[in-house]
LUMVEX-378792 format. One record per residue (C-alpha): residue in three letters; x, y, z. Coordinates in steps of 0.25 Angstrom, whole numbers, plus 2048, in hexadecimal, padded with zeros to 3 digits. Layout:
residues N
ALAXYZ ...
END
This chain:
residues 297
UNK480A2DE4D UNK47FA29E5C UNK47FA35E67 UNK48BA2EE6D UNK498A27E67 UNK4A4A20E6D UNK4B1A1CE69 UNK4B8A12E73 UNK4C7A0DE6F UNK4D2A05E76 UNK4D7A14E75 UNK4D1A1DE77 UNK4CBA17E82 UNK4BDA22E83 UNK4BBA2AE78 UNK4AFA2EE7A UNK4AAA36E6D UNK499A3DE6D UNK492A40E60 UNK488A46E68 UNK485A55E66 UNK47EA5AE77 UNK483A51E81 UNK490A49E86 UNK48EA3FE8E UNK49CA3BE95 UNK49CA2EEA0 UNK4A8A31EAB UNK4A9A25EB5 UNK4A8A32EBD UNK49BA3AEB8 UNK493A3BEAF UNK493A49EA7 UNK48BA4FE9B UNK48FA5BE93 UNK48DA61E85 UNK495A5DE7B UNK49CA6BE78 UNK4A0A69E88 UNK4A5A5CE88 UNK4B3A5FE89 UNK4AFA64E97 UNK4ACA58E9B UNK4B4A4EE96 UNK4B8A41E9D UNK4C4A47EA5 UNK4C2A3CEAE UNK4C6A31EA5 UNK4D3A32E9F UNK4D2A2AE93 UNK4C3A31E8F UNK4C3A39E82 UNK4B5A3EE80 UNK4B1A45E74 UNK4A7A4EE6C UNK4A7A52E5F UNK4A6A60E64 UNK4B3A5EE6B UNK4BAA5FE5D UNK4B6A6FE5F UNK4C2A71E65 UNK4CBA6CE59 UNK4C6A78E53 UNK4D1A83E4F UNK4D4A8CE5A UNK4CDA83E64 UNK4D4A7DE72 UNK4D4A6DE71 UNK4CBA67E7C UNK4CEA5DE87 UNK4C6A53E7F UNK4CFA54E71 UNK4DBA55E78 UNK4D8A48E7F UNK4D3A41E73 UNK4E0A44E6C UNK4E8A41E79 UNK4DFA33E76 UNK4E4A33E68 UNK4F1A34E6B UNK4F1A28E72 UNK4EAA1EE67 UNK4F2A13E62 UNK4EFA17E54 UNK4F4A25E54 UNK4FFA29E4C UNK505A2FE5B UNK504A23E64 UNK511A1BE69 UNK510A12E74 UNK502A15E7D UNK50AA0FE89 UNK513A1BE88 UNK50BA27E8B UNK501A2AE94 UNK4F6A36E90 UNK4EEA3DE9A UNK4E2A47E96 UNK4E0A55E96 UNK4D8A53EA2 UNK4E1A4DEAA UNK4EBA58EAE UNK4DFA5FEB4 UNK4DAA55EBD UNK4E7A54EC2 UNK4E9A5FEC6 UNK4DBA61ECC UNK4D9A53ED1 UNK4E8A50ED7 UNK4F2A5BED6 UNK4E6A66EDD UNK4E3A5CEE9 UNK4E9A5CEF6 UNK4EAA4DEF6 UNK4F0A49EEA UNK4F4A3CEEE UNK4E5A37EED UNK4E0A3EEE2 UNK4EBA3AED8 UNK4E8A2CEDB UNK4D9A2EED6 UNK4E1A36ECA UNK4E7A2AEC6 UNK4DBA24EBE UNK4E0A2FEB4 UNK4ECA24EAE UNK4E6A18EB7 UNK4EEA0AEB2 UNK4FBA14EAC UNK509A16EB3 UNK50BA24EAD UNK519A21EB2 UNK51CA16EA8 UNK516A1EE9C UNK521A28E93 UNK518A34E93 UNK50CA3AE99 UNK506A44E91 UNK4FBA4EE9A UNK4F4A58E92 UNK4F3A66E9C UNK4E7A70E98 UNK4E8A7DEA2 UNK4E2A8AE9E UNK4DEA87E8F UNK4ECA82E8B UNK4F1A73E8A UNK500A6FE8C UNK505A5FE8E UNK50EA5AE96 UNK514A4DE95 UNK51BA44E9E UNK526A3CE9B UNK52AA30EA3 UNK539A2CEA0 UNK540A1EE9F UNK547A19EAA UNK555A1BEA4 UNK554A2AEA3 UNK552A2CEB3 UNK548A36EB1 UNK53CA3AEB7 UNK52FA3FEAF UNK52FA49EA7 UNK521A52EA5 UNK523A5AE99 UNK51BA68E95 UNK516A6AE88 UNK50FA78E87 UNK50BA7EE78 UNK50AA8CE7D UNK512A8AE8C UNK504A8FE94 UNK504A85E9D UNK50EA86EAA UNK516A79EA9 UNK51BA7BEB6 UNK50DA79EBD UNK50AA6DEB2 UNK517A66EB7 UNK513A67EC7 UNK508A61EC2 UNK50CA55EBB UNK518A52EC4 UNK50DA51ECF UNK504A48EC7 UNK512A40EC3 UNK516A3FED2 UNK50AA39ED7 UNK509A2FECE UNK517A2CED3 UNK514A2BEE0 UNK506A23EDC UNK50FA19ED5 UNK51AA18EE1 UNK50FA13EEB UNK50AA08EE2 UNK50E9FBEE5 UNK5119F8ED6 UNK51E9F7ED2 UNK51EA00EC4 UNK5289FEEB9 UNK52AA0CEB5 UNK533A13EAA UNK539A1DEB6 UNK545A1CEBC UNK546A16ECA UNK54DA20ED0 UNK545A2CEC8 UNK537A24ECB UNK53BA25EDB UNK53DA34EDA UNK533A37ECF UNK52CA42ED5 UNK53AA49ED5 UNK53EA45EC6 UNK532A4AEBD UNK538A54EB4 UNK530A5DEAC UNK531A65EA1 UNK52CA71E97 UNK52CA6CE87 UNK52DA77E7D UNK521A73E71 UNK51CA79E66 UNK513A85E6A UNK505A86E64 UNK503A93E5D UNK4F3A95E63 UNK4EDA95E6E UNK4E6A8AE6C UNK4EEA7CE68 UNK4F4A79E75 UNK4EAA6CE76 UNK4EFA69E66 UNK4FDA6AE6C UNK4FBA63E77 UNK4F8A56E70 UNK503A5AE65 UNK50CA59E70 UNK507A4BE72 UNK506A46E65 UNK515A49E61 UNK51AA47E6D UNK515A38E6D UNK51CA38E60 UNK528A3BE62 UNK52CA39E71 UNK536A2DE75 UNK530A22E7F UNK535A28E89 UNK539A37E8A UNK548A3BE8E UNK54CA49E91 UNK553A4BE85 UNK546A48E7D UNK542A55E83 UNK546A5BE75 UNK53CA55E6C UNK533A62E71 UNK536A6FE6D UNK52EA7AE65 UNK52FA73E57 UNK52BA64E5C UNK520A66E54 UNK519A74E4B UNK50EA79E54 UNK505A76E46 UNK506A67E48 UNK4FFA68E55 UNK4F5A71E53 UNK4F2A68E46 UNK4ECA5FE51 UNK4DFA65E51 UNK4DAA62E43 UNK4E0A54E46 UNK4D9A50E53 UNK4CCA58E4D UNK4CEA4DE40 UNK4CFA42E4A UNK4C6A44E52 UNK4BCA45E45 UNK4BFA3AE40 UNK4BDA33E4E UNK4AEA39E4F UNK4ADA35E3F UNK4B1A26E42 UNK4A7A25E4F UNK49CA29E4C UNK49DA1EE3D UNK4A1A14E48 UNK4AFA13E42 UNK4B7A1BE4D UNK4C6A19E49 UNK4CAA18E57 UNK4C5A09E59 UNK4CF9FFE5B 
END
């Protein structure tokens, strides 16, 4: 078996996968960066937003009782997005960013003093897409040993309606008020990044909503099934995802708003997640190292 395996798709698009049992090598178009295996999670490609890296020691953390990883989250945030799977709809649709991404902006635009500039180097986070033409956003948030999601949802032009970022906590530890600050400011400047261009952009908003959008993004707190552990909220997290591809409408209405509650779904199916991403990801290594890997188009 070679020291080093990959599997590239159309997909996903670097998913990056070592059978190798001392050393990750990981190449950034920034650095170049060594660790052990057991501490790759710590220093995985959080500067490429569509890199997956992974170790067969990352599938510790599927363990019972164990907290998901940045790195199996991301892979399944990944599989969420395949054409093949079960969930998938219309790619164009949704946009995903990665656990990573809420941290680095806040560290790298929302804590600067002139955030003008650094949100336009941020941009390379969604470089090519017009957040504001897709029907939701989906951004993962990991503070203090807990994950919750939010979604943002971008509404037809007939409903004369701003944004609406939606909270989705499993155990209600995260403050959604600071979480929404946050997101309305990373909304906002994309806004006004967008209004200086000189392109004229077809987009699903409202004329008269889009002119005032920082004043018309509404926010909101959903009611969710509540893990019964402390340690599912990453399996939640991606539950929320899966079902919520599944049964949302193209576009989100207010009224739609009722699809959540605390029987949307039994708190079992999403903690069933971790035998079924640990299975996945099995077979993933299985088919790799016979040179058959599945995910091939």
């Amino acid at each position: 078996m070679p020291s080093q395996m990959y599997m590239s798709t159309t997909f996903f698009q670097t998913l990056l996968v070592h059978f190798i049992s001392k050393t990750v090598v990981l190449l950034d178009e920034e650095e170049l960066e060594f660790d052990v295996i057991n501490q790759a999670d710590q220093v995985g490609q959080r500067d490429d937003p569509e890199a997956v890296e992974i170790c067969y020691s990352d599938m510790e953390c599927l363990a019972p009782e164990s907290y998901l990883s940045s790195i199996i989250m991301n892979f399944y945030i990944r599989y969420l997005q395949k054409p093949t799977s079960p969930m998938a709809r219309s790619r164009c649709d949704y946009h995903f960013f990665n656990t990573y991404f809420y941290e680095k902006l806040k560290r790298d635009v929302l804590n600067k003093t002139d955030k003008e500039t650094s949100f336009v180097k941020f941009r390379r986070w969604w470089k090519g897409v017009n957040i504001f033409e897709k029907a939701y956003i989906f951004l993962p948030i990991n503070e203090n040993l807990h994950w919750s999601l939010v979604i943002i949802c971008i509404p037809n032009k007939e409903d004369e309606s701003g944004p609406i970022i939606l909270h989705l906590d499993s155990l209600g530890l995260h403050t959604s008020k600071l979480i929404f600050n946050d997101v309305k400011s990373f909304l906002i400047e994309e806004w006004k990044f967008i209004r200086k261009e000189d392109v004229v952009h077809e987009l699903p908003i409202a004329d008269n909503i889009w002119d005032k959008l920082s004043r018309r993004i509404d926010e909101k707190v959903i009611e969710v099934p509540q893990q019964r552990n402390e340690y599912d909220c990453g399996l939640f997290v991606l539950f929320f995802m899966q079902r919520f591809i599944e049964e949302a409408p193209e576009r989100l209405k207010k009224k739609d708003l009722d699809m959540f509650g605390k029987k949307w779904f039994k708190p079992e199916e999403a903690s069933s997640l971790r035998r079924k991403i640990s299975n996945i990801l099995r077979e993933e290594f299985k088919n790799a190292s016979e040179g058959t890997c599945k995910l091939n188009p």
